[in-house]
N, C-alpha and C positions, 0 to 999 in steps of 0.2 A: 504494500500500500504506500502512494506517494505522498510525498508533502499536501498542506492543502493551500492552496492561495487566496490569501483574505483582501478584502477591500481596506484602505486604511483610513478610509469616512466613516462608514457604516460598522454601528456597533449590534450584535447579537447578545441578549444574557448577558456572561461576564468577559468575551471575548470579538474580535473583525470579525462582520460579517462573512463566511466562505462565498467565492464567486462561482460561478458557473462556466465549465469548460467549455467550449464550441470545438465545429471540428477543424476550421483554420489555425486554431492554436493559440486563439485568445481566450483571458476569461474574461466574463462582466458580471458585475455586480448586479444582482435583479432588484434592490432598491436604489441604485441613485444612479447607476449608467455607467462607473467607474469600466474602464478596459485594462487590461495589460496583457502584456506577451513575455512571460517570465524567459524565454530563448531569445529573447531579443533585445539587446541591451538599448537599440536606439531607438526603440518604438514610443511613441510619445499619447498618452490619451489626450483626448477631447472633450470632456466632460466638462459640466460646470463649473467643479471643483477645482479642478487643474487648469482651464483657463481664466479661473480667478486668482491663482495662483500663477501664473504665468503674464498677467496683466492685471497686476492690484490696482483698484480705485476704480474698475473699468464695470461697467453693470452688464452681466451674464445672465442671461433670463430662458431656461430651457433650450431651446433649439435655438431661439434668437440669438444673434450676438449683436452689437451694437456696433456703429459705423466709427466708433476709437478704437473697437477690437481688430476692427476691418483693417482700419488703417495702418496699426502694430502691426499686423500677421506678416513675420519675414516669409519671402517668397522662396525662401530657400529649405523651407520645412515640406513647401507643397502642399498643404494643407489650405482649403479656403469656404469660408464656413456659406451654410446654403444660402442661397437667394428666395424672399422669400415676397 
């Protein structure tokens, strides 16, 4: 039996919530959307969590981002958040 991979937002009882394996090799969190890819050291999530973390002061709102987040987003991540 493997390790388990927790979310480190979400708490369960007295312990991180466990995420949910897929079969591309991520896991997510099924309460707050957290991703990772524990084999993959440069995988970045997307979450609300981690781009409020990644752009403090910046307002994050579920799927929206906001047009200062838009405008931070280095182009060299390749990541660009939806249009909406």
């Amino acid at each position: 039996m493997g390790t388990t991979v927790r979310c480190p937002y979400c708490v369960l009882g007295l312990e991180f919530r466990p995420m949910v394996a897929h079969v591309d090799g991520r896991y997510i969190c099924n309460r707050c959307g957290h991703t990772t890819r524990p084999c993959d050291a440069t995988y970045d999530c997307h979450c609300t969590r981690c781009l409020k973390l990644i752009f403090p002061g910046t307002m994050v709102s579920g799927d929206r981002v906001t047009a200062a987040v838009e405008s931070k987003t280095p182009a060299a991540t390749g990541w660009a958040p939806r249009k909406t």
